[in-house]
PAZABA-292829 format. One record per residue: x, y, z of N, C-alpha, C, O in turn. Coordinates in nm, 2 decimals, decimal comma. Layout:
<pts>
<pt <X Y Z> <X Y Z> <X Y Z> <X Y Z>>
...
</pts>
This chain:
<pts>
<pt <0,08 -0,12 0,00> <0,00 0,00 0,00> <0,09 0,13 0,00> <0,05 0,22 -0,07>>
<pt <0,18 0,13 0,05> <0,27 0,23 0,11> <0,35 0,29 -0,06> <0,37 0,40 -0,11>>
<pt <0,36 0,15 -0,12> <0,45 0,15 -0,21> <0,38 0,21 -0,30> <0,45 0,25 -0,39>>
<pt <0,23 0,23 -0,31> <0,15 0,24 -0,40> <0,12 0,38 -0,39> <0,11 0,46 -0,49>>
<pt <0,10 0,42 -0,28> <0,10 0,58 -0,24> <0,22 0,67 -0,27> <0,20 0,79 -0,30>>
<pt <0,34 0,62 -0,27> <0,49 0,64 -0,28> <0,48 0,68 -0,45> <0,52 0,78 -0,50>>
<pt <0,42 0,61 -0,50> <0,44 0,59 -0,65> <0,34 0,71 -0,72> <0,37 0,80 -0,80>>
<pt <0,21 0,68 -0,65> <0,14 0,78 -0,69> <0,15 0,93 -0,63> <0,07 1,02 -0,66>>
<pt <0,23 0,95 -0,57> <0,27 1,07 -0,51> <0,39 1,13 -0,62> <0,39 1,25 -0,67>>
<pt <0,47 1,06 -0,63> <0,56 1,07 -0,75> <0,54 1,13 -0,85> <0,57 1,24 -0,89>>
<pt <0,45 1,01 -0,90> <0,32 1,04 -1,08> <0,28 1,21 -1,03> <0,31 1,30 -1,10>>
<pt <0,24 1,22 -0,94> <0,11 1,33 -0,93> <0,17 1,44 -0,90> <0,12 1,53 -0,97>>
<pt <0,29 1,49 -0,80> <0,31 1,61 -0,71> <0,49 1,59 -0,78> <0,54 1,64 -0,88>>
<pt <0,53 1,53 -0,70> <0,70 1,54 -0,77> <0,72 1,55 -0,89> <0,80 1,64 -0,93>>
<pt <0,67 1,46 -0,99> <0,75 1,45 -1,12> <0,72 1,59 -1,18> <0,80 1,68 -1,20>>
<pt <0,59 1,60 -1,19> <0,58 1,79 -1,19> <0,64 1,91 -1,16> <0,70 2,00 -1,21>>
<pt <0,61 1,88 -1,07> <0,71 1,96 -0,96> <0,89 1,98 -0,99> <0,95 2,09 -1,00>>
<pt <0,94 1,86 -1,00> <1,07 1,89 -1,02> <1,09 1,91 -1,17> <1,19 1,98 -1,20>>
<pt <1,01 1,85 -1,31> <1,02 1,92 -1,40> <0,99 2,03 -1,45> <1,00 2,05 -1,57>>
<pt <0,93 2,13 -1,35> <0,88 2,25 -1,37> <1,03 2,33 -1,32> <1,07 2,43 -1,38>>
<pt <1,12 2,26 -1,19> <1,18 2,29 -1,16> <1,31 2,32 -1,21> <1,39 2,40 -1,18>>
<pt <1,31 2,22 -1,31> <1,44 2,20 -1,39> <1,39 2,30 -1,50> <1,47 2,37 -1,56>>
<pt <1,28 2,29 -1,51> <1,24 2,39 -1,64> <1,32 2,60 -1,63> <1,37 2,69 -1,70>>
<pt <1,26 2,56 -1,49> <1,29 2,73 -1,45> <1,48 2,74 -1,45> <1,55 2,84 -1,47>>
<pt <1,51 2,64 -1,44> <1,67 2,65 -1,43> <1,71 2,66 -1,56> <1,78 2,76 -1,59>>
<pt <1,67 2,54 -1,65> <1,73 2,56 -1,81> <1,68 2,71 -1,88> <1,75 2,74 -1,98>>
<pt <1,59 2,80 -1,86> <1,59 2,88 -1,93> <1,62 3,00 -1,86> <1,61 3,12 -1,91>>
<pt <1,67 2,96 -1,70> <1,77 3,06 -1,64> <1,87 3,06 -1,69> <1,94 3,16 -1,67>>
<pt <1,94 2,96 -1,77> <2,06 2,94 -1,85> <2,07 2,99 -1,98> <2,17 3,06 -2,01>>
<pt <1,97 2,95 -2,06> <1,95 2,99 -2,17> <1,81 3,06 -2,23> <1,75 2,99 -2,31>>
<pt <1,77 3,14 -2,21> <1,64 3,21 -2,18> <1,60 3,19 -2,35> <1,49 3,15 -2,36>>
<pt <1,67 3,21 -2,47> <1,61 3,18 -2,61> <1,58 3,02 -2,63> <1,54 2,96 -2,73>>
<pt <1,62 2,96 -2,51> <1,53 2,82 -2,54> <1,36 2,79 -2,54> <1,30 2,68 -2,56>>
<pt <1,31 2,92 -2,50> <1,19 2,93 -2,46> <1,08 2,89 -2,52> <1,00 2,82 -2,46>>
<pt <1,06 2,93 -2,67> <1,01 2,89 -2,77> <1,04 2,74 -2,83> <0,95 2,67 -2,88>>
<pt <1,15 2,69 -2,82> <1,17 2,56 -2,83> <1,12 2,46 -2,74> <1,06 2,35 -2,77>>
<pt <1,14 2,52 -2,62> <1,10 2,43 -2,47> <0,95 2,44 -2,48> <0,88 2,34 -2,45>>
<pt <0,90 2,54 -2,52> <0,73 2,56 -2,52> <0,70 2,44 -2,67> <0,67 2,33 -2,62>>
<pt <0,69 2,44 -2,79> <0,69 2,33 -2,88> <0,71 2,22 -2,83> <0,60 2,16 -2,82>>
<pt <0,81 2,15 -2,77> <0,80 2,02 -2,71> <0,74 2,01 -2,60> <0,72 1,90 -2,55>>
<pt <0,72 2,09 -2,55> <0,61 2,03 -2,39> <0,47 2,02 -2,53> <0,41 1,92 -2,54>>
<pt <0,43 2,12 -2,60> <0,33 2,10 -2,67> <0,32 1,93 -2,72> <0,21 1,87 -2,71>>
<pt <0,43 1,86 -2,79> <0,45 1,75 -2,82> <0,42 1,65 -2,72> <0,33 1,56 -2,72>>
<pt <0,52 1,69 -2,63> <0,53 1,59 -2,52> <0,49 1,65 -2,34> <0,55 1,69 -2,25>>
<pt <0,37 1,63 -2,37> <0,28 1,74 -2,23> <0,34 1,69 -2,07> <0,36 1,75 -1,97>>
<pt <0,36 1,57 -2,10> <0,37 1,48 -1,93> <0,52 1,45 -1,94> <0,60 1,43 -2,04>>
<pt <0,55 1,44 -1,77> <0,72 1,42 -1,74> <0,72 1,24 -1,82> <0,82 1,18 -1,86>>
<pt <0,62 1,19 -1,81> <0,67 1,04 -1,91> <0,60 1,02 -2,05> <0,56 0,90 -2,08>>
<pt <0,58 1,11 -2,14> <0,56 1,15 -2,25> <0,65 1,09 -2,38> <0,62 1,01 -2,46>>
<pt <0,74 1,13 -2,36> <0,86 1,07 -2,44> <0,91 0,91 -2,41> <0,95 0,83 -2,49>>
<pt <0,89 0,91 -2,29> <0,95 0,76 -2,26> <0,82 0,69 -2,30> <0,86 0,60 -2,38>>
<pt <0,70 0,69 -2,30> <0,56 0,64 -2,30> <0,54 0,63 -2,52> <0,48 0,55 -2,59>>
<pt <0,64 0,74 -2,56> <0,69 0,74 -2,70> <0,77 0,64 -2,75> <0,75 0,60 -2,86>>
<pt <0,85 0,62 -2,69> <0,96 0,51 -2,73> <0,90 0,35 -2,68> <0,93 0,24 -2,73>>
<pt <0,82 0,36 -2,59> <0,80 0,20 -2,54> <0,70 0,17 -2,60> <0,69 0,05 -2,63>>
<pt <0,56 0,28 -2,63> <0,47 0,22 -2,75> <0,54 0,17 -2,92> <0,50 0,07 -2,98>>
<pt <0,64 0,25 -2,97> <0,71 0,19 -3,09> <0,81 0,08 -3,08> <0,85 0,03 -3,19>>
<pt <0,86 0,04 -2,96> <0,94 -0,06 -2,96> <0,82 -0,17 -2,94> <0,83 -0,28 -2,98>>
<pt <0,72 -0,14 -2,89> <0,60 -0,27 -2,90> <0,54 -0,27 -3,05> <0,48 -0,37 -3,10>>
<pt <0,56 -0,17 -3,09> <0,46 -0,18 -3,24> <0,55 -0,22 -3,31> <0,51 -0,28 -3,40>>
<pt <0,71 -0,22 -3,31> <0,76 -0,26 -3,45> <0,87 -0,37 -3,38> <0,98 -0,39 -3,44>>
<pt <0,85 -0,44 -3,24> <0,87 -0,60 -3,18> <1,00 -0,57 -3,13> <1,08 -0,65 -3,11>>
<pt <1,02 -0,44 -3,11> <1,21 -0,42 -3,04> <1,23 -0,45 -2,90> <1,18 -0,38 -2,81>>
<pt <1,30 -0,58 -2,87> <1,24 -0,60 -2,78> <1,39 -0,59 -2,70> <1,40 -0,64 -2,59>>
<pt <1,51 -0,50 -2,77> <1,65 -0,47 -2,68> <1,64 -0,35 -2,59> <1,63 -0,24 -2,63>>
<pt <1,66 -0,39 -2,44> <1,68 -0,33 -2,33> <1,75 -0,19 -2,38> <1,74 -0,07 -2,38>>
<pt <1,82 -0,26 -2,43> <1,92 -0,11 -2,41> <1,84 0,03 -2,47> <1,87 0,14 -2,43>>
<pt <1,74 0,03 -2,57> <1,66 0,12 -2,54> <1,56 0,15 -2,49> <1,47 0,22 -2,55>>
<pt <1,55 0,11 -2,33> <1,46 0,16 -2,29> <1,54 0,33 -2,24> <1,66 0,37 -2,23>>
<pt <1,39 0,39 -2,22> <1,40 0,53 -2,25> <1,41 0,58 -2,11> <1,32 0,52 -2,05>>
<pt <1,48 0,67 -2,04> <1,55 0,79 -1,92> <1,58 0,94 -2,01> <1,62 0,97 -2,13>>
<pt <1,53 0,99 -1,91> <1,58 1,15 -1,96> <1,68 1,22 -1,84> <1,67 1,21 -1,72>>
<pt <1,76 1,27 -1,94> <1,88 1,32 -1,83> <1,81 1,48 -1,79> <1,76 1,55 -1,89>>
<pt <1,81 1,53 -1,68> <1,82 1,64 -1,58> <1,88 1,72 -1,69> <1,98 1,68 -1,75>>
<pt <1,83 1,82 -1,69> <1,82 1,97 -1,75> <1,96 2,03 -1,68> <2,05 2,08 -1,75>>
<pt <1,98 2,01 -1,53> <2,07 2,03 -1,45> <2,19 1,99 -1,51> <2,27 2,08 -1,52>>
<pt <2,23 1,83 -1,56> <2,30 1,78 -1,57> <2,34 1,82 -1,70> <2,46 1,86 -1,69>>
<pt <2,29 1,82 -1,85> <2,30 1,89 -1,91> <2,39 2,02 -1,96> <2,45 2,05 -2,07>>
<pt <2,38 2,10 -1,84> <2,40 2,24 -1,83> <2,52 2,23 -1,81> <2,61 2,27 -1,88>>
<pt <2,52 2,17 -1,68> <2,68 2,14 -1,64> <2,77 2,09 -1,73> <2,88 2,15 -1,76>>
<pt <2,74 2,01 -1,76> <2,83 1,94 -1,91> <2,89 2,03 -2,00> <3,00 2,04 -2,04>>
<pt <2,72 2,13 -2,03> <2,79 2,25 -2,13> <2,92 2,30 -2,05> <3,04 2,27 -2,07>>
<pt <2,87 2,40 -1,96> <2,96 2,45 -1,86> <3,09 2,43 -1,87> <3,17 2,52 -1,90>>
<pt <3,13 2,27 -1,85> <3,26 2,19 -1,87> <3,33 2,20 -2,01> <3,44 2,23 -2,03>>
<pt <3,22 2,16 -2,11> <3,27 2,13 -2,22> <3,31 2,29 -2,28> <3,42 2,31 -2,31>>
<pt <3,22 2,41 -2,29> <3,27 2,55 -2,33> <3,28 2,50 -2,50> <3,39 2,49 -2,55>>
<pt <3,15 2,48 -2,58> <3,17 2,43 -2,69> <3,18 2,56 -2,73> <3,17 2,65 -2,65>>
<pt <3,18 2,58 -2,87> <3,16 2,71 -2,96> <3,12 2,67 -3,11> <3,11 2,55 -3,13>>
<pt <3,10 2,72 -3,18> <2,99 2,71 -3,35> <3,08 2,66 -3,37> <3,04 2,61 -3,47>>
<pt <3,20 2,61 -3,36> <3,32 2,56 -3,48> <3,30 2,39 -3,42> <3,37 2,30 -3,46>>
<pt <3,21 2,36 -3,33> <3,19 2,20 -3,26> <3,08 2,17 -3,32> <3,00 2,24 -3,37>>
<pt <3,08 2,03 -3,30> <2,95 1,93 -3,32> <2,92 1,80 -3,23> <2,98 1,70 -3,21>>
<pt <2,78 1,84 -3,16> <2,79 1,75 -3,07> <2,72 1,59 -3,11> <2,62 1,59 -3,18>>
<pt <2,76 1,50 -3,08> <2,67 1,35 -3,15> <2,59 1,35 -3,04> <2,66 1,39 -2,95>>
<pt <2,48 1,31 -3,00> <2,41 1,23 -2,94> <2,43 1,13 -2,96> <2,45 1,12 -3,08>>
<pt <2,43 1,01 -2,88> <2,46 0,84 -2,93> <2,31 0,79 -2,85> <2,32 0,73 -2,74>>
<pt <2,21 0,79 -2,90> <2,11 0,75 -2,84> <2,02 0,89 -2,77> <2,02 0,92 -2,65>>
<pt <1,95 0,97 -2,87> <1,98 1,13 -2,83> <1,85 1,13 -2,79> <1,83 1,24 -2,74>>
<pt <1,73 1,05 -2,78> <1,56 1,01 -2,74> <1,52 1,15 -2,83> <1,56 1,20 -2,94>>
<pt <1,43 1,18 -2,75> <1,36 1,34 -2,81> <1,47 1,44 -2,84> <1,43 1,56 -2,85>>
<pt <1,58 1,42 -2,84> <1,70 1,52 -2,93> <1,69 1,67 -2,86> <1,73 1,77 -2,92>>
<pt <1,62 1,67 -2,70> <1,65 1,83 -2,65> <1,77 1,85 -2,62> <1,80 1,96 -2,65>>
<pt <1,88 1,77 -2,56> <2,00 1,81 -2,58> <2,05 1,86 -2,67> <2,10 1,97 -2,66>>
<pt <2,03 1,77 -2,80> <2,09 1,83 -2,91> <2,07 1,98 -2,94> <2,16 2,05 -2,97>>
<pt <1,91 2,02 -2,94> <1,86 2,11 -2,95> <1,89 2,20 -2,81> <1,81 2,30 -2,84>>
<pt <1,94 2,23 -2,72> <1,99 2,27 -2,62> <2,13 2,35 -2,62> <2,15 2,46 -2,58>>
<pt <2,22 2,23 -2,69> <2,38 2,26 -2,70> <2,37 2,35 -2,83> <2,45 2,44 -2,83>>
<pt <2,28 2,35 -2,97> <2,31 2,49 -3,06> <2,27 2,58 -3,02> <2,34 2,68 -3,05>>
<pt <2,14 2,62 -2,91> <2,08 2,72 -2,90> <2,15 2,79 -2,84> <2,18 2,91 -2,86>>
<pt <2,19 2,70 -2,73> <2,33 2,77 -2,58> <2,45 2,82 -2,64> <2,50 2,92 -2,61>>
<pt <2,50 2,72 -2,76> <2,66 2,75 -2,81> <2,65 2,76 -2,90> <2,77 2,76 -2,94>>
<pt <2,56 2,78 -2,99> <2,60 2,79 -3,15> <2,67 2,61 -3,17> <2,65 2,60 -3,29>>
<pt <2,71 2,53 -3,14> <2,77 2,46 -3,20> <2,64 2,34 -3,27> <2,53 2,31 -3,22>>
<pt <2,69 2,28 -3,39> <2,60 2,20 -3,45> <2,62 2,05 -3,36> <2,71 1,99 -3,29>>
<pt <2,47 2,02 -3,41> <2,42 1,90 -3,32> <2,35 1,76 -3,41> <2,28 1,77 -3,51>>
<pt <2,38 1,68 -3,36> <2,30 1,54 -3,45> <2,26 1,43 -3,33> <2,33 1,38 -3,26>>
<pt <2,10 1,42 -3,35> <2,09 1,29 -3,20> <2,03 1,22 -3,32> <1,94 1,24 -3,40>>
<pt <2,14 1,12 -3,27> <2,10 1,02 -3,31> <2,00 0,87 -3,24> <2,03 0,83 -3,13>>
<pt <1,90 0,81 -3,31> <1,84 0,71 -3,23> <1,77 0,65 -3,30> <1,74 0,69 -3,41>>
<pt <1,70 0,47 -3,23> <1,66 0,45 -3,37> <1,49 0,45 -3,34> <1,43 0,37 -3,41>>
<pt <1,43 0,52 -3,25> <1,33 0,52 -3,24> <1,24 0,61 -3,36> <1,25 0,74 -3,35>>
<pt <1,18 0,56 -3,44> <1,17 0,70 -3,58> <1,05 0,82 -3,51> <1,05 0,93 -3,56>>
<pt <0,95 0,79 -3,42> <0,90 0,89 -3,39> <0,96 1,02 -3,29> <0,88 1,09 -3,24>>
<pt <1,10 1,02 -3,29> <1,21 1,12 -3,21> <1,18 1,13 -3,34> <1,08 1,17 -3,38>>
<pt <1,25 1,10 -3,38> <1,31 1,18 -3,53> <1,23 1,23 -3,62> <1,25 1,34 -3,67>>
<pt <1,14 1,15 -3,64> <1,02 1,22 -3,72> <0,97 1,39 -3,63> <0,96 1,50 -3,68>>
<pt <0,95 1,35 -3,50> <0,89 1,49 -3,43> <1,01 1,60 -3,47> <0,98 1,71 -3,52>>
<pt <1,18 1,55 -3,44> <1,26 1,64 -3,46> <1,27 1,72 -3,57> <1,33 1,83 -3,56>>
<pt <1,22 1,68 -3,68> <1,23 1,69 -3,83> <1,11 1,84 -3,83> <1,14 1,95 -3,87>>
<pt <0,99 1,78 -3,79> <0,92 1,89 -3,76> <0,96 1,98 -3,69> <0,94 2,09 -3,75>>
<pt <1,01 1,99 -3,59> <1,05 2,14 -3,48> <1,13 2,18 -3,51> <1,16 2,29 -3,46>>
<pt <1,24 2,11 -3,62> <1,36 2,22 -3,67> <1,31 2,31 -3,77> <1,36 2,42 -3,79>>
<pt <1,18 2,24 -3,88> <1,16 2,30 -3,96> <1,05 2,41 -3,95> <1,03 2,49 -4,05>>
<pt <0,97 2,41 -3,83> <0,88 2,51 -3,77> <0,92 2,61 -3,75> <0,90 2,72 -3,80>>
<pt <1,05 2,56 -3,61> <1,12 2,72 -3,56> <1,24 2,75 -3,69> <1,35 2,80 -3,66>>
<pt <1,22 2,71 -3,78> <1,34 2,75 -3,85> <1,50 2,70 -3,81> <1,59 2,75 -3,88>>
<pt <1,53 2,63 -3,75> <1,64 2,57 -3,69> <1,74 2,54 -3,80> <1,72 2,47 -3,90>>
<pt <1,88 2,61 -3,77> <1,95 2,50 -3,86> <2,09 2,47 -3,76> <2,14 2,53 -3,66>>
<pt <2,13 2,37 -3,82> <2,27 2,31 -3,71> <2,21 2,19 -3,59> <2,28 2,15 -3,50>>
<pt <2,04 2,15 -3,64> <2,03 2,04 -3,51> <1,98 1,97 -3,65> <1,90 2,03 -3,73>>
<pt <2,05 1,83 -3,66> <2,02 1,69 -3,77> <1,95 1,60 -3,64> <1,99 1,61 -3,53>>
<pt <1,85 1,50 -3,68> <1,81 1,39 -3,60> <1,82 1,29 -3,75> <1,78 1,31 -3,87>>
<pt <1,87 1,19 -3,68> <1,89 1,07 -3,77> <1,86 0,92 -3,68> <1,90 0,89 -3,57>>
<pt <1,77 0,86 -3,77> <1,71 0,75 -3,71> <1,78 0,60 -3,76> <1,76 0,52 -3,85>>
<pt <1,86 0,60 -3,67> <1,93 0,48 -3,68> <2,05 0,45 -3,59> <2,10 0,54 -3,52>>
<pt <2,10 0,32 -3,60> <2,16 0,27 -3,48> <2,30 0,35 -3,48> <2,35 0,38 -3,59>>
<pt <2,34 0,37 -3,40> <2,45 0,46 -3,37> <2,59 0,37 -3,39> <2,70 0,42 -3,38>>
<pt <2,57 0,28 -3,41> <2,72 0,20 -3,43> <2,76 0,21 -3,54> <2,88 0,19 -3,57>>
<pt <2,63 0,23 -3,66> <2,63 0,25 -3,81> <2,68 0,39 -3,88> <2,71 0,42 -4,00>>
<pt <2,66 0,45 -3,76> <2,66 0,62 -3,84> <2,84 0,62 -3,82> <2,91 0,54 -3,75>>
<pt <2,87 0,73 -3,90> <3,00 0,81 -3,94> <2,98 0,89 -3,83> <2,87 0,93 -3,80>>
<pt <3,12 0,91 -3,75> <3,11 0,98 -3,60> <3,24 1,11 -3,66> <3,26 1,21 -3,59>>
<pt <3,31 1,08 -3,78> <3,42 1,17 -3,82> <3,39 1,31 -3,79> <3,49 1,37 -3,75>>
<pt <3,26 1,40 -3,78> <3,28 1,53 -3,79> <3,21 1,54 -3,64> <3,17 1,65 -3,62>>
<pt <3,19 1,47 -3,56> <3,17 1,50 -3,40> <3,32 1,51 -3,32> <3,41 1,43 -3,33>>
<pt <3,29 1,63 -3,25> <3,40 1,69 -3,17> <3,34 1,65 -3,01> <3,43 1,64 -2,92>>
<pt <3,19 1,64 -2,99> <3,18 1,62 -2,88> <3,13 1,51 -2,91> <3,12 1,47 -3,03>>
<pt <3,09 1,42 -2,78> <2,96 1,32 -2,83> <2,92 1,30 -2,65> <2,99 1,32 -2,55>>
<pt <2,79 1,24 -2,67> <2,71 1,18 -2,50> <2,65 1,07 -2,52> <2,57 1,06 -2,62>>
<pt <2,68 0,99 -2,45> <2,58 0,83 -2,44> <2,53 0,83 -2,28> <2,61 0,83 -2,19>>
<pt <2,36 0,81 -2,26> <2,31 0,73 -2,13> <2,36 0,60 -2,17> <2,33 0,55 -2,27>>
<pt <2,45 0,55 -2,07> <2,47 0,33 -2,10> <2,42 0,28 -1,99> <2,47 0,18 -1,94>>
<pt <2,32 0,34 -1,94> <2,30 0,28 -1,84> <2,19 0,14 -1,82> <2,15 0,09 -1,72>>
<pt <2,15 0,12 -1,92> <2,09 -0,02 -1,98> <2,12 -0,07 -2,11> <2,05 -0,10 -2,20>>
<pt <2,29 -0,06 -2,10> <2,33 -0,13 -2,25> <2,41 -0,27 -2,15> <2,45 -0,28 -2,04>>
<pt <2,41 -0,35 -2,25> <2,45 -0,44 -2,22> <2,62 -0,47 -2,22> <2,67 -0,36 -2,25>>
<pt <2,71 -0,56 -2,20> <2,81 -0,53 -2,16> <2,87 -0,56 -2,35> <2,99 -0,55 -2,35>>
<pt <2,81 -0,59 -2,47> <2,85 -0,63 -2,55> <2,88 -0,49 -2,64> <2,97 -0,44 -2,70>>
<pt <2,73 -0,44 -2,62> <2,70 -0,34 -2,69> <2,77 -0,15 -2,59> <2,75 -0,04 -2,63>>
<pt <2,85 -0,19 -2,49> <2,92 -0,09 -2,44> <3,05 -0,13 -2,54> <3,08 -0,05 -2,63>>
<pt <3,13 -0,26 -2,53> <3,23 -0,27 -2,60> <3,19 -0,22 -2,75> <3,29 -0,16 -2,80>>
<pt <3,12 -0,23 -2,81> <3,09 -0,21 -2,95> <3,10 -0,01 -2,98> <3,14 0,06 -3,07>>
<pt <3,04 0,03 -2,87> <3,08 0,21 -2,88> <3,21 0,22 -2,73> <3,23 0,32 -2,66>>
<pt <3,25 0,15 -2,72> <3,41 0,15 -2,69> <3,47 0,17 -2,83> <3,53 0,26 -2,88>>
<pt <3,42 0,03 -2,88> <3,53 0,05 -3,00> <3,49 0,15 -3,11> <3,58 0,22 -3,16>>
<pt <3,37 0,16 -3,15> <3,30 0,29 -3,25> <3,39 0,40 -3,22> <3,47 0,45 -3,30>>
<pt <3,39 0,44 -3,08> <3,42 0,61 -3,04> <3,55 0,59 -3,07> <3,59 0,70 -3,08>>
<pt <3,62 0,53 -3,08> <3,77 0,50 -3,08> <3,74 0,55 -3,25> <3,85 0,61 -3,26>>
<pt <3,70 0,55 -3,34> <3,72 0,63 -3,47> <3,68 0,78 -3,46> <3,64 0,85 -3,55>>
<pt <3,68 0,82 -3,35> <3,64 0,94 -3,31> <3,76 1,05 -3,34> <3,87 1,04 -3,28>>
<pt <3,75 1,15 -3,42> <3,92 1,24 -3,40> <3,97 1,26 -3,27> <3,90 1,25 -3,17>>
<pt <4,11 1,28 -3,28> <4,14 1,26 -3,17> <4,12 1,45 -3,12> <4,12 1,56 -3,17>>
<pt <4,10 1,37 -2,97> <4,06 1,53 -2,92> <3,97 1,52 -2,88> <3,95 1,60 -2,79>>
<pt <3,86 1,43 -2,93> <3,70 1,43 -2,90> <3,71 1,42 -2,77> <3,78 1,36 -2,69>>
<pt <3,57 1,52 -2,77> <3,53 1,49 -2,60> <3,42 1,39 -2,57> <3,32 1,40 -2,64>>
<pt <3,42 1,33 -2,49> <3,31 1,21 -2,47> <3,23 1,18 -2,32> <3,29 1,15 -2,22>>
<pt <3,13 1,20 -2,32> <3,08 1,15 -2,18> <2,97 1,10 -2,18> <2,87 1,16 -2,22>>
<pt <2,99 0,96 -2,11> <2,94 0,85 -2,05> <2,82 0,81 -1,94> <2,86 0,81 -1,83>>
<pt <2,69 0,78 -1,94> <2,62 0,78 -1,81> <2,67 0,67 -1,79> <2,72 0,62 -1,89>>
<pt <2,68 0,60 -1,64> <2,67 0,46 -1,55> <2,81 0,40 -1,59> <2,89 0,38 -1,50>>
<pt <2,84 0,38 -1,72> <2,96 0,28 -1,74> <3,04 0,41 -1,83> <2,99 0,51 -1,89>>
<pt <3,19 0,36 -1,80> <3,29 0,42 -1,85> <3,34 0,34 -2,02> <3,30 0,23 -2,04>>
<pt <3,40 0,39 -2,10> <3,44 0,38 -2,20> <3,59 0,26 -2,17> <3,65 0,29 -2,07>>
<pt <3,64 0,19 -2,23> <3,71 0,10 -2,22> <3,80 0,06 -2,33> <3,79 -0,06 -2,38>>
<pt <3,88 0,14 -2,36> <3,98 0,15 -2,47> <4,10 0,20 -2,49> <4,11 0,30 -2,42>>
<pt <4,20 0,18 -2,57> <4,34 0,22 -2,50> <4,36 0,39 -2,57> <4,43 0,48 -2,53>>
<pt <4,24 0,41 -2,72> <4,23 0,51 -2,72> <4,19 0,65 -2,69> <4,21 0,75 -2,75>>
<pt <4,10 0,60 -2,55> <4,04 0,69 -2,50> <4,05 0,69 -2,36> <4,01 0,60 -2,29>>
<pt <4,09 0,80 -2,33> <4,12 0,89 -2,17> <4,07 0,89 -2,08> <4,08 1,01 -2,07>>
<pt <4,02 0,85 -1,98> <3,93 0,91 -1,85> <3,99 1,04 -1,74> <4,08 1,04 -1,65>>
<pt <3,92 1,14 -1,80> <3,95 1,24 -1,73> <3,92 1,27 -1,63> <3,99 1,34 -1,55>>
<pt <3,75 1,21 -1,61> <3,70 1,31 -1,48> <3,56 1,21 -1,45> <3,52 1,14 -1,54>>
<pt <3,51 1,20 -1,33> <3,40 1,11 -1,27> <3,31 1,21 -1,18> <3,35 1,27 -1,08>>
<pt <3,19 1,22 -1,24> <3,07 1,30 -1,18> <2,94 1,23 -1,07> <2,86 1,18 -1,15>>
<pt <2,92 1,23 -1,00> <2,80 1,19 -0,97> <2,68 1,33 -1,00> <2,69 1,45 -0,97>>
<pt <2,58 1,27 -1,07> <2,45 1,36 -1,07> <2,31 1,25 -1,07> <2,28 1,13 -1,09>>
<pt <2,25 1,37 -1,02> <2,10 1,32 -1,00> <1,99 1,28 -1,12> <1,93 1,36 -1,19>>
<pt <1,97 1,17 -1,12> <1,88 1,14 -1,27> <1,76 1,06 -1,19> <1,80 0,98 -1,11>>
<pt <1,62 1,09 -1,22> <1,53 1,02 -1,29> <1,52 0,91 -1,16> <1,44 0,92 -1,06>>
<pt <1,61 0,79 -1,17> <1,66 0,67 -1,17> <1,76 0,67 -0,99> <1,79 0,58 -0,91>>
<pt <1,78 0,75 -1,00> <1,85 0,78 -0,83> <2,01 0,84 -0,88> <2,04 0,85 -1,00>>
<pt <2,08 0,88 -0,79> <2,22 0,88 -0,83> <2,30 0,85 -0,92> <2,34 0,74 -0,89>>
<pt <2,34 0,91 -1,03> <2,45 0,79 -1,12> <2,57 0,87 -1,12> <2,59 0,97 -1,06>>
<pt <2,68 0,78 -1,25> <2,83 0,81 -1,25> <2,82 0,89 -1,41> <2,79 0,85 -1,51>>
<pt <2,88 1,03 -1,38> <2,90 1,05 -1,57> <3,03 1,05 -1,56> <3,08 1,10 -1,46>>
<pt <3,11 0,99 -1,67> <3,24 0,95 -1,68> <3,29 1,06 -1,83> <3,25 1,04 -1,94>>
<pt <3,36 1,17 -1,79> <3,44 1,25 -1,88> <3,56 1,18 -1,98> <3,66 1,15 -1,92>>
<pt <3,56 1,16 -2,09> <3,69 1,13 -2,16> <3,73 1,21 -2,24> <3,66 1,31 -2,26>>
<pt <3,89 1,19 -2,35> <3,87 1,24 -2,42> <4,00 1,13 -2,53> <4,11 1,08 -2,51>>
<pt <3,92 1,13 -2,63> <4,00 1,09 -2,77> <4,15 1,12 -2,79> <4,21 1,22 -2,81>>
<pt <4,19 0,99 -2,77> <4,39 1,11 -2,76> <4,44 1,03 -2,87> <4,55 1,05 -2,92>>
</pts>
């Protein structure tokens, strides 16, 4: 019973609540995200909108790999990253599994730098396709497909959640990011990168969704 009240308290007062919260922070950061952030809540009204997106198409078209079930990273966490990274227009960030592509859409608006989320859920991509060409957007690509397949050559940054990849398919973007130019910056949710061409620079704990996790900073040497 307890657990049931817990849950429904969650659904009803918190998840609101703290997405309204994170709301007031990302556009204390970047205040011309405004109009962008207003179109996607239009899309996607409720804090499990987008995940409730991804898990009805992986049931309609039989996808039945874990590793995409759907989390959204904290607006907070996000920010910070930029913060760290200090990208500028002459960057490009990859998403490696980008869901609803607001990061992507985040990092041009904040930095000028171009962005691509990639994923293979096609109703991200299809919605992204729409909101770039509404607000006029240029410098954010969404591409619908498996990220191990795409050309990573012109990303300077890139982000993966791994935090429900399995241990086969972490080695497989181990080894992907390793054709990354060198220099790339890379960071990691839950599991670290494992390769002799890539760096670990730095270990974060931040707050997601899901309770506490690890973002693991690298870089392409």
């Amino acid at each position: 019973m307890l657990g049931k009240l817990g849950r429904w308290l969650e659904d009803r007062w918190f998840a609101p609540w703290e997405r309204a919260r994170q709301q007031r922070r990302l556009l204390a950061y970047c205040p011309s995200f405004a109009p962008i952030l207003a179109q996607f809540e239009a899309h996607y009204p409720e804090p499990g909108s987008a995940g409730l997106t991804s898990f009805l198409e992986r049931q309609d078209r039989q996808i039945e790999a874990d590793s995409l079930t759907y989390g959204e990273t904290p607006f907070s966490t996000w920010i910070a990253l930029l913060k760290h990274w200090k990208l500028s227009p002459e960057d490009t960030l990859i998403d490696l599994g980008g869901g609803s592509g607001l990061f992507s859409l985040l990092t041009h608006t904040a930095t000028g730098a171009n962005a691509i989320s990639i994923d293979r859920i096609e109703a991200f991509a299809s919605h992204g396709h729409q909101l770039v060409e509404q607000l006029d957007i240029q410098g954010v690509t969404f591409v619908c497909d498996d990220f191990c397949h795409v050309e990573l050559s012109q990303g300077t940054h890139f982000y993966s959640t791994m935090t429900c990849f399995p241990d086969d398919l972490r080695a497989q973007l181990s080894a992907k990011l390793a054709e990354a130019p060198s220099g790339a910056r890379i960071a990691t949710v839950t599991f670290a990168l494992e390769s002799p061409f890539i760096h670990r620079e730095a270990h974060w704990k931040h707050l997601f969704p899901w309770g506490w996790d690890d973002i693991f900073l690298h870089r392409r040497v």
